[in-house]
C-alpha positions as CSV (number, residue, x, y, z in Angstrom):
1,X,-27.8,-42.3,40.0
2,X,-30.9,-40.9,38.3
3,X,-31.2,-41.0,34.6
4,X,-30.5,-38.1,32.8
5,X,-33.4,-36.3,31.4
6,X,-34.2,-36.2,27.6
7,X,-34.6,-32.4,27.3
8,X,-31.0,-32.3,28.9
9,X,-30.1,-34.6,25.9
10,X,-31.3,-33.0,23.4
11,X,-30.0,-29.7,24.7
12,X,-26.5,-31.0,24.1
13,X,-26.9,-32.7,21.4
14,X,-28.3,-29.3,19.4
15,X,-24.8,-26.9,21.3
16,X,-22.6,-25.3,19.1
17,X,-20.1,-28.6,19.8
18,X,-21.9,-30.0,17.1
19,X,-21.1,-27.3,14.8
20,X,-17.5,-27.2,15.4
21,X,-17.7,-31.0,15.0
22,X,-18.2,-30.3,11.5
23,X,-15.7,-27.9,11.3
24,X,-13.6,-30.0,12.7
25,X,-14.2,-32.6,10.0
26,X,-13.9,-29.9,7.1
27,X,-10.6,-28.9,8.6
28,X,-9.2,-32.7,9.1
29,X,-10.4,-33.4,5.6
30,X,-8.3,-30.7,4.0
31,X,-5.5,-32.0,6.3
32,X,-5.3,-35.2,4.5
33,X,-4.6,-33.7,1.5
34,X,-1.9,-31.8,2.4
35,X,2.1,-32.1,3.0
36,X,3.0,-31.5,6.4
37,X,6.8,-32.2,6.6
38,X,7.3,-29.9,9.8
39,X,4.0,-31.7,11.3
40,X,2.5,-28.3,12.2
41,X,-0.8,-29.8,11.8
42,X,0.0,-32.9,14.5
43,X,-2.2,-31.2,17.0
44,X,-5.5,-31.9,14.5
45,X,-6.9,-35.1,16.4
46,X,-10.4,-35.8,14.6
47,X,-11.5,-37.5,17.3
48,X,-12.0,-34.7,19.8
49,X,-15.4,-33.2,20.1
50,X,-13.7,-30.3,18.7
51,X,-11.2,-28.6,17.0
52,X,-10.8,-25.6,18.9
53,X,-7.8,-27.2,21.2
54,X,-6.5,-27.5,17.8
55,X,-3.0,-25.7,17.4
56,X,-3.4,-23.1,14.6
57,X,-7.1,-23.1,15.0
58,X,-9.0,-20.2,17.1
59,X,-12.8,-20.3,18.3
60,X,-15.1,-17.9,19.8
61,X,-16.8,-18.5,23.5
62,X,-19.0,-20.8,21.2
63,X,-16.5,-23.1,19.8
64,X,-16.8,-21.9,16.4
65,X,-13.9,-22.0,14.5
66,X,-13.2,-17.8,14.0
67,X,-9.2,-18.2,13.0
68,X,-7.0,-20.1,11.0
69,X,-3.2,-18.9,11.4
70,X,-1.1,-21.3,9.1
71,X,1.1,-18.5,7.8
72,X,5.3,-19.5,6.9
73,X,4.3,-23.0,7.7
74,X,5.8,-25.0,4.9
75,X,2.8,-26.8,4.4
76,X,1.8,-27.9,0.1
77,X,-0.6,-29.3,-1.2
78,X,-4.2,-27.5,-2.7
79,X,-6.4,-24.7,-0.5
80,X,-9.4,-27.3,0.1
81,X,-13.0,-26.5,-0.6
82,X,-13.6,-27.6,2.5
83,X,-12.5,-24.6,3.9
84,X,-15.8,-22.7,2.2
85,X,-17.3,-24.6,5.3
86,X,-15.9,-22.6,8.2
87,X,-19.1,-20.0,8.2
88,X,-17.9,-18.4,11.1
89,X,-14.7,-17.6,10.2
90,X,-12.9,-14.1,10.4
91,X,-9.5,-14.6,9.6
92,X,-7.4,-17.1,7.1
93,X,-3.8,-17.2,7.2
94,X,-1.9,-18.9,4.7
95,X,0.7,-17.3,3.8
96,X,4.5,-17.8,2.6
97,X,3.7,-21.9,2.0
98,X,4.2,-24.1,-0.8
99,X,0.3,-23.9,-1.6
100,X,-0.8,-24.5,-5.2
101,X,-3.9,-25.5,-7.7
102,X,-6.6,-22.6,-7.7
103,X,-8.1,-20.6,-5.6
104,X,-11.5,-22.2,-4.4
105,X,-14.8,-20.5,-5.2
106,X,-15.9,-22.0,-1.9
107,X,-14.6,-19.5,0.0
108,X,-16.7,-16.9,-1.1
109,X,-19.0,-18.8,1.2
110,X,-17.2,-17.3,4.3
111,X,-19.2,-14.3,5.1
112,X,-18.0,-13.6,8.2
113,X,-14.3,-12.7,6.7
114,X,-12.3,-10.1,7.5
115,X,-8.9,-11.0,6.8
116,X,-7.7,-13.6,3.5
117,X,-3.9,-13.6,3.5
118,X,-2.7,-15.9,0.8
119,X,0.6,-14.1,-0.8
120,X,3.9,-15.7,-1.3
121,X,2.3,-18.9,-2.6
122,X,2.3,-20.9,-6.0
123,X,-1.7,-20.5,-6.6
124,X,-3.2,-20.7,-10.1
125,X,-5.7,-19.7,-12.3
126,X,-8.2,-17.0,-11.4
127,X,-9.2,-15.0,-8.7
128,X,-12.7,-16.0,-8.1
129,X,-15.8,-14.0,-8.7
130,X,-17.6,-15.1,-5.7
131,X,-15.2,-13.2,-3.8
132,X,-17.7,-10.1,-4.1
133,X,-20.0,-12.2,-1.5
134,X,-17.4,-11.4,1.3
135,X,-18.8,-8.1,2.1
136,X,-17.4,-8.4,5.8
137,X,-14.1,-8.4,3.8
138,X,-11.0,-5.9,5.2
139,X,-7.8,-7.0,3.6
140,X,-7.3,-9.5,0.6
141,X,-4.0,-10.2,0.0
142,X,-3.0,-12.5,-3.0
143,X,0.5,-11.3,-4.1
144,X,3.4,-13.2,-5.0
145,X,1.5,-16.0,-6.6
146,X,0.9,-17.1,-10.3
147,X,-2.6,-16.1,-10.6
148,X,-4.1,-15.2,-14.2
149,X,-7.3,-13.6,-16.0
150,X,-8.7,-10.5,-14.7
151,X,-9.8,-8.8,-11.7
152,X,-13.1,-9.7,-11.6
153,X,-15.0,-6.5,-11.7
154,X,-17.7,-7.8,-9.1
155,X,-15.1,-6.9,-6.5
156,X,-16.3,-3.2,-6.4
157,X,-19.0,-3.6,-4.4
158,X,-16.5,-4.4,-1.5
159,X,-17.2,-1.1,0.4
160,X,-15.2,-2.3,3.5
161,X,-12.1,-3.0,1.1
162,X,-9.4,-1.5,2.9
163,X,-6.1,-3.2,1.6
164,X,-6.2,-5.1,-1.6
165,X,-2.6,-6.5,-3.0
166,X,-2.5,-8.5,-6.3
167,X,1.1,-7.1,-7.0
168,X,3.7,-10.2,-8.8
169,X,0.9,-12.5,-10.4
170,X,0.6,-12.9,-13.7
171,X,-3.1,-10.6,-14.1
172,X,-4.8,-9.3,-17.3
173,X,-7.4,-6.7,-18.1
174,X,-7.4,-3.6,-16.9
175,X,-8.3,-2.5,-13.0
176,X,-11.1,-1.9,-12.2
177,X,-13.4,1.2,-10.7
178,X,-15.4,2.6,-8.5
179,X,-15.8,1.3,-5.2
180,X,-13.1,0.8,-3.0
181,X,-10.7,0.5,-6.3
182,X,-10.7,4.5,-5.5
183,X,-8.8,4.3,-2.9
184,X,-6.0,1.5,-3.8
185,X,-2.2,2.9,-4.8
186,X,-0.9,1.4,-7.6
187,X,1.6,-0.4,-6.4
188,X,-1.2,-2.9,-5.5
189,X,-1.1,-3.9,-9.1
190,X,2.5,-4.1,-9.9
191,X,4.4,-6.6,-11.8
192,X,1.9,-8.0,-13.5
193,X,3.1,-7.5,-17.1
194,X,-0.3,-7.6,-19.2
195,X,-2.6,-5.6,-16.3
196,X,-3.5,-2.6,-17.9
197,X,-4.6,0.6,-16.3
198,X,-7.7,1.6,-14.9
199,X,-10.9,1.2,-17.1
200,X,-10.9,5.3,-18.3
201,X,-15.0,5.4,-18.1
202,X,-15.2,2.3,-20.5
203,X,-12.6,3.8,-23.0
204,X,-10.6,0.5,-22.9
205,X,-12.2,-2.7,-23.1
206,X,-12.4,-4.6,-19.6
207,X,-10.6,-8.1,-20.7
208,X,-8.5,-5.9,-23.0
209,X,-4.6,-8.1,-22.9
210,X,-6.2,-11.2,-21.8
């Protein structure tokens, strides 16, 4: 059997399997960290070339990890900043777990985003300011959570904002305008006890009940 030839090698070794190899080992290396007591995530063998035969885990025709759907999983345990590794990503699911710890600023490192469901989880501290990187970004949801500080004000130059819910944390500040803050009822803002209106042209001080 002949050899095969080098450029034939090298060809492979440069596909997109090498890509989702390191996806793979983001996405294996948040696994470790988490509580699994439904084993959900049994399917998440790190030693395939991949993870797209992965359940829970979607790719495009290139085997690039494009969907994460761990929604009402019962999984606990942090959202790892490994996950700010999935470039290609489009849509993250993790809603109604037992998630907690803050919200990673690594994730404003997934451009590609569409879709961040998080609600109905125990997440901390603040929403994260490099948020207003996503600008692929449709729907943020991040109700029903403990989150604090303010809306960062960076988020208004989300123009393809559609849905935005920070309703049941525990916000401050006041909401922000212009942008696609326009457009959101609000209802997106409820029950949050020290949120404050909208800004009023700079009438009210931004961090104003922080």
């Amino acid at each position: 059997m002949a050899p095969i030839p080098m450029l034939l090698v090298l060809l492979f070794a440069a596909s997109p399997a090498s890509s989702s190899n390191s996806e793979g080992e983001a996405l294996h290396a948040w696994r470790a960290r988490l509580t699994d007591p439904t084993n959900v995530l049994q399917s998440w063998d790190p030693t395939l070339v991949n993870p797209c035969t992965w359940f829970h885990v979607t790719c495009d025709p290139q085997n690039r990890v494009i969907r994460l759907d761990l929604g009402n999983s019962n999984i606990s345990g942090p959202i790892g900043s490994e996950l700010g590794r999935l470039e290609h990503l489009q849509y993250l699911e993790l809603y109604r777990n037992n998630l907690k710890g803050k919200i990673p600023a690594e994730l404003g490192n997934l451009k590609n985003l569409i879709s961040m469901d998080l609600y109905g989880n125990h997440l901390q501290g603040e929403i994260p300011k490099s948020f207003a990187k996503l600008k692929s970004l449709r729907f943020l949801r991040l109700n029903n959570n403990k989150l604090t500080g303010s809306i960062p004000r960076e988020l208004v130059v989300l123009s393809n904002l559609k849905i935005l819910d920070v309703s049941n944390n525990d916000l401050c500040g006041t909401i922000p305008i212009g942008g696609p803050f326009a457009n959101f009822p609000l209802q997106s803002f409820d029950n949050n006890s020290r949120l404050n209106g909208p800004e009023l042209q700079g009438l009210v001080p931004y961090d104003f009940g922080c």
